[in-house]
C-alpha positions, 0 to 999 in steps of 0.5 A: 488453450492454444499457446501463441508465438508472435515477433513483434516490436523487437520481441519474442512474444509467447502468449498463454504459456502453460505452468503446471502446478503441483494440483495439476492446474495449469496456469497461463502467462506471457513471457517475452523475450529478446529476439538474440538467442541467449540467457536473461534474467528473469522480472515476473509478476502473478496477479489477478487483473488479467494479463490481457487487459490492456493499462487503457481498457481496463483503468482510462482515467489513469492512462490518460493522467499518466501518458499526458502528464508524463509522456516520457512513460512512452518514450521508445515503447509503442505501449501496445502491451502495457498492462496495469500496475506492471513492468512494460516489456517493451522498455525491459527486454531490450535491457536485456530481460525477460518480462513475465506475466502470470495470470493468478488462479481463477483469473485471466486465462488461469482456471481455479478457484480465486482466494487473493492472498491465500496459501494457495496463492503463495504456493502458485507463485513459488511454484511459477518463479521455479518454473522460470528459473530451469527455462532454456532462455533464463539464467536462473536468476528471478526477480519480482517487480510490480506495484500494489497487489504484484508487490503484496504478493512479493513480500509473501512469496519471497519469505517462502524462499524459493530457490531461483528467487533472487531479488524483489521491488515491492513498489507501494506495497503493503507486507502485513494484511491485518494491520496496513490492509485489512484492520487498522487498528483493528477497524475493517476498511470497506476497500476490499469490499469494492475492490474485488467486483471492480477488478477481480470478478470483471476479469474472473476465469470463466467469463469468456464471451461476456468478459472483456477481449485483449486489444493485442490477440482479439480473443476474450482474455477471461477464459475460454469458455463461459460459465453462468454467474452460479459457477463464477461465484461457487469459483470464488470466496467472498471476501467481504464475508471472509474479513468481516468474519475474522476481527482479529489475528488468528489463523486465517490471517496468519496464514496470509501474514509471511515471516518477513525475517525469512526474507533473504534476497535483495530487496529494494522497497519503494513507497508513497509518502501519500498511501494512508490506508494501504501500502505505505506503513508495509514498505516501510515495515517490510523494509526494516523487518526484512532478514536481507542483508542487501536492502533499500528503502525508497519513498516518493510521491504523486499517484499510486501508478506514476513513479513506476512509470516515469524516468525516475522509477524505472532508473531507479528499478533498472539500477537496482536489477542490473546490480542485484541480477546481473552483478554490474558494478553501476553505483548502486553498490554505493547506494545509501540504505535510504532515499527520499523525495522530501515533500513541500507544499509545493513539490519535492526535494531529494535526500539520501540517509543511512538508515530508518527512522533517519538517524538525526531524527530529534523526537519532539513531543507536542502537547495536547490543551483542551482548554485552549485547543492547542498543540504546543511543546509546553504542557498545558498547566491546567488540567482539562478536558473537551467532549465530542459527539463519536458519530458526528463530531471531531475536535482539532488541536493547532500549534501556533504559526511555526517561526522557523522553517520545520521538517517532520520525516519519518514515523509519529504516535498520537497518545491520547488519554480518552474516556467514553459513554459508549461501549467503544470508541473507535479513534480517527486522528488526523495530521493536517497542514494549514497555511498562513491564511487558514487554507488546510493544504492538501497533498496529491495521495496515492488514489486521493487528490486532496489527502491531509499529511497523514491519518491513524486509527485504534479500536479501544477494545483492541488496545492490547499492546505488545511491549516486545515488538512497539517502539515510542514511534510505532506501537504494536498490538496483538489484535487478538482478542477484544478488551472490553471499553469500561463506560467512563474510565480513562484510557492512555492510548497510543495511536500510530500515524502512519510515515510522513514527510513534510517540510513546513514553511514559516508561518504555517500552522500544523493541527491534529484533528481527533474523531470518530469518523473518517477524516472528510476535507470538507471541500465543496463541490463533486469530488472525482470517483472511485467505485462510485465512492467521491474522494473526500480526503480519505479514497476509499479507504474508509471504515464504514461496514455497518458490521464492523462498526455498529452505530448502538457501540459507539453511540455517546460522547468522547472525551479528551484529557490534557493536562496533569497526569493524562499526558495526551500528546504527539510525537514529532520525528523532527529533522534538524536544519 
């Protein structure tokens, strides 16, 4: 493969850079470079989406969306090498760094076998990161910056503490693969499943002449050769088949699943408030387990893509590297140890604060009544209970209309007492927001136009907590082994909802919705696609393998106790004033 040298756009550009791997694999990046001789630190991502795929040709509808809606993203850059879900060089070298791009293996220009997230995976990275570091034009100093998968990645590599690494920006990206990714609360989300042929096997090594060609070179960016579809599959694990078949933590998923405490070097996480699902608990989570003494927490809002993109992200992304990298003194020093954008029904406010959960959160405790089908500060006098069909039914629980303004910032836990004529109850809870005359307000998610505030998940079965590790706010099960559902014995179970912000204006009404199923807004007409899946509330991050959730376990009726001695409640992080 023919390593290419071009200037363009006021840059060095090395295209298909050979990086030796300890197997003897050659992996293939691009670097770019400011034109004046020197030695610049180093912002790199490695990843499976192609390198040569421009942002455009491989995600349009996104591109669009954010060029029109933020044209300041093309502000001083051509665009010409934007590239999904990384940095644009064109906005980076003239700050005076050098943008790496590596292809992971199996994908792109980069041979090998594709296994997202294995040990191999993680040993490449660290393995390129070193390579980077001893490179005539690098001051040895290696940051890591990039969102979703380029940010997994990072939490994972920077935990086997790769010598030249010295900073990571995982931005909106999950750190723990079984419960943010893969299992929530021990369900299998089908995300993965239609992930990988959208944007991984499109791009695979190997595809060459049928895959897609790069807008900059002309060249197929896929390989340069072509395999039949045979060798493309006997080239790649089948990752449906791999999380179907490990339900619970044991060494293949361990294997996947760093030591955040090993992690030393600066960290700024950033996170999207609207990310259920996927990534949002793992900033958060990466953030308070990480070992460095020098780190931030960063959330925001609107799509998956934006804020990386926009003024907002790249000046915050800039500040932090200019500090951590090239030790200017630029206020960053003074940067407190959390920043949030507060969310509204009707957009955002900033808040700066010393730690997480804030600390002058007031926790506040909302009861469950099955009786009045409500949610109020004071215990149902009466014990009771309300049944629900598992496989199509739900049940919702209101306050009443809110007197005074409300924040709620930070982690909740649903705990609710539940009993079962089914061999499994599977609970879908839902936090959700109605104004004053019945509409439900829905907020702009990572990748769901219309997502409720925030939503949880448990398995019954996998209800082994560990008393070690969970908190009041945030529960923590070790997932390792079933503990069969007795069929009419009650349960106390606590199921975490992931973070959230939201100011709620007077008036408005706050409901938890409990069911068996994902939540659905329920709103008529065509939804936008993903995968060919409509966006009804929950993306595609549903829980819906006929595998995993086999219809003869759950087939019965659910029923919720309040009231008494089964405390069925909601844990509020509520924000005085």
């Amino acid at each position: 493969m023919e390593h290419v040298v071009e200037h363009a756009e006021g840059m060095i550009i090395e295209r298909d850079v050979a990086i030796k791997m300890d197997d003897g694999v050659l992996l293939r990046a691009d670097v770019f470079r400011p034109l004046h001789v020197g030695r610049y630190p180093v912002l790199m991502t490695y990843g499976p989406y192609a390198k040569g795929l421009h942002f455009a040709d491989g995600y349009p509808a996104q591109w669009e969306m954010l060029t029109r809606g933020h044209p300041e993203v093309l502000r001083n850059t051509s665009g010409r090498h934007a590239n999904w879900e990384t940095a644009d060089p064109e906005r980076w070298v003239p700050e005076g760094y050098v943008v790496i791009r590596v292809d992971s293996r199996g994908t792109g220009q980069s041979p090998g076998y594709v296994d997202p997230f294995s040990p191999r995976e993680t040993r490449d990275y660290h393995d390129c990161i070193e390579w980077a570091g001893v490179q005539p034009w690098s001051t040895g100093k290696i940051g890591l910056l990039g969102v979703s998968y380029y940010a997994m990645n990072q939490w994972q590599v920077a935990a086997t503490r790769p010598p030249h690494l010295a900073a990571i920006c995982p931005f909106e990206g999950a750190s723990d693969y079984y419960r943010d990714a893969v299992r929530h609360g021990g369900m299998m989300c089908t995300f993965w499943a239609r992930w990988y042929p959208k944007q991984v096997e499109t791009v695979q090594y190997g595809l060459g002449a049928n895959g897609p060609v790069s807008r900059a070179t002309g060249k197929p960016i896929a390989g340069d050769i072509t395999l039949d579809a045979a060798n493309l599959v006997a080239n790649r694990t089948d990752i449906e088949r791999d999380q179907l078949s490990h339900e619970f933590i044991d060494d293949w998923f361990r294997e996947r699943m760093p030591d955040l405490s090993r992690i030393e070097v600066p960290l700024l996480s950033c996170g999207n408030w609207g990310g259920q699902g996927l990534h949002l608990r793992g900033n958060v989570e990466g953030y308070l387990q990480a070992g460095s003494t020098q780190k931030w927490l960063e959330m925001h809002g609107l799509e998956h893509w934006t804020e990386f993109y926009t003024d907002y992200g790249f000046r915050l992304q800039l500040q932090f590297f200019d500090h951590v990298l090239k030790g200017r003194k630029n206020g960053w020093e003074d940067q407190p140890a959390v920043q949030l954008q507060l969310r509204t029904p009707n957009g955002f406010l900033t808040r700066h604060t010393r730690g997480w959960p804030l600390p002058e959160t007031c926790w506040t405790e909302f009861y469950l009544d099955s009786l009045a089908l409500a949610l109020s500060e004071k215990m149902a006098v009466v014990s009771g209970s309300v049944e629900y069909d598992q496989m199509a039914e739900e049940v919702i629980f209101r306050t009443m209309p809110f007197e005074r303004e409300m924040e709620i910032t930070g982690p909740l836990c649903a705990t609710i007492f539940a009993s079962t004529t089914a061999k499994e109850i599977d609970l879908f809870v839902t936090l959700r927001l109605f104004d004053p005359t019945g509409n439900e307000v829905l907020f702009t998610g990572a990748v769901e136009p219309n997502a409720p505030v925030t939503q949880g998940w448990l398995r019954a079965s996998h209800r082994d907590l560990d008393p070690s590790r969970s908190l009041p706010w945030r529960p923590w099960y070790k997932h390792e082994a079933a503990t069969p559902v007795i069929q009419g014995e009650i349960y106390e179970l606590a199921v975490e909802l992931w973070p959230t912000s939201i100011i709620v204006p007077t008036g408005y009404i706050l409901a938890l919705t409990i069911g068996g199923q994902d939540f659905d807004h329920g709103r008529k007409g065509e939804m936008p696609k993903i995968y060919g899946v409509e966006q009804r509330g929950s993306s595609v991050y549903l829980h819906d393998h006929p595998e995993d959730r086999i219809s003869e376990n759950l087939t019965g009726e659910v029923k919720i106790y309040t009231g008494g001695d089964c405390r069925s409640r909601l844990l509020l992080p509520q924000i005085p004033g």
